[in-house]
N, C-alpha and C positions, 0 to 999 in steps of 0.2 A: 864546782861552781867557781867563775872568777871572781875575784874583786877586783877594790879600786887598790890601783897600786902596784897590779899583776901586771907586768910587760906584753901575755899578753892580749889585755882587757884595754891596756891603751896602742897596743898596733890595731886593733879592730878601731879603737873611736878614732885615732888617726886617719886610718884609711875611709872612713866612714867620713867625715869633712873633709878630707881630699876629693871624696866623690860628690859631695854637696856642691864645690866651687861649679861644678862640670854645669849643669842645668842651671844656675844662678847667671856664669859667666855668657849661656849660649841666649837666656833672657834681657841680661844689660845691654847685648852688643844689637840686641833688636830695637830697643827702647831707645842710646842712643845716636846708633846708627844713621838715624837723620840728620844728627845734629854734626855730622862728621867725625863722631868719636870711634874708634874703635876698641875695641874688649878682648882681652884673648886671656887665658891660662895657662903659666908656665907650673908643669907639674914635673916638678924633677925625681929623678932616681935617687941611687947611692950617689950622694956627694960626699968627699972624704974631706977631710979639715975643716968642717965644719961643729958649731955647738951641737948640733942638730944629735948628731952619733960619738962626736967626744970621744974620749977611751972607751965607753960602754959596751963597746961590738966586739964580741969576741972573733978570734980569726980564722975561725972556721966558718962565721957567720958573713964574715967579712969577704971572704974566700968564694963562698957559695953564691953573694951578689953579683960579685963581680963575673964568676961565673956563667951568668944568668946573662950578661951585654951581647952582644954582637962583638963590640971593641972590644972586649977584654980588656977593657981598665975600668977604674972607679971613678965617677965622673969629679971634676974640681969646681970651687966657685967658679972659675973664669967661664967655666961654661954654659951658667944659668946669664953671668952678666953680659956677653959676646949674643945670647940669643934672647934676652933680653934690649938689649942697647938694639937691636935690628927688628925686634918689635915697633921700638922707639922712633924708627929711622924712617924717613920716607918712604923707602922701601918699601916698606910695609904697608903703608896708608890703605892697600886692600885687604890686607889680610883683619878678618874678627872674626867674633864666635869659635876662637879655634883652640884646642886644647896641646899646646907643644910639649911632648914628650923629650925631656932631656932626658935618655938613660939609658944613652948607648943598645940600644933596643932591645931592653928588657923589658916588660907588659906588668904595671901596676904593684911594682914591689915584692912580689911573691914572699 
């Protein structure tokens, strides 16, 4: 049996509200969509320097994510803020309802 506290009993509730945003996110961006707002979710991967993973990742584990990209590297903050800011951007004004995968195309954290 897991408990509370088990690492992991909190990667399931983790991933478990990672997957909540998905359906909430494709709901808001219908509701405000009239109103010219757009909605999207950035769901990132391994981001490394961040509080998020800290020292706590051992580096085999660390090793195995990374493993898991396309790129073969861990991904950095700049990269949720560079693909955010172009959410931001004109550019975008069409894009919603969309769920952006930062993570060097890895599939949901495994």
């Amino acid at each position: 049996m897991r408990r509370l506290g088990d690492p992991r009993h909190e990667a399931g509730c983790y991933a478990a509200a990672k997957a909540a945003l998905h359906p909430y996110s494709h709901d808001l961006a219908a509701v405000l969509g009239p109103q010219g707002i757009t909605v999207n979710t950035v769901a990132p991967g391994y981001i490394e320097g961040t509080e998020f993973f800290a020292d706590r990742l051992p580096s085999a584990r660390r090793e195995a994510l990374i493993a898991e990209t396309s790129t073969r590297r861990a991904g950095i903050p700049d990269d949720i803020a560079d693909a955010v800011g172009w959410l931001a951007s004109p550019g975008a004004a069409q894009i919603t309802a969309q769920i952006i995968q930062v993570n060097g195309g890895a599939e949901r954290g495994h």
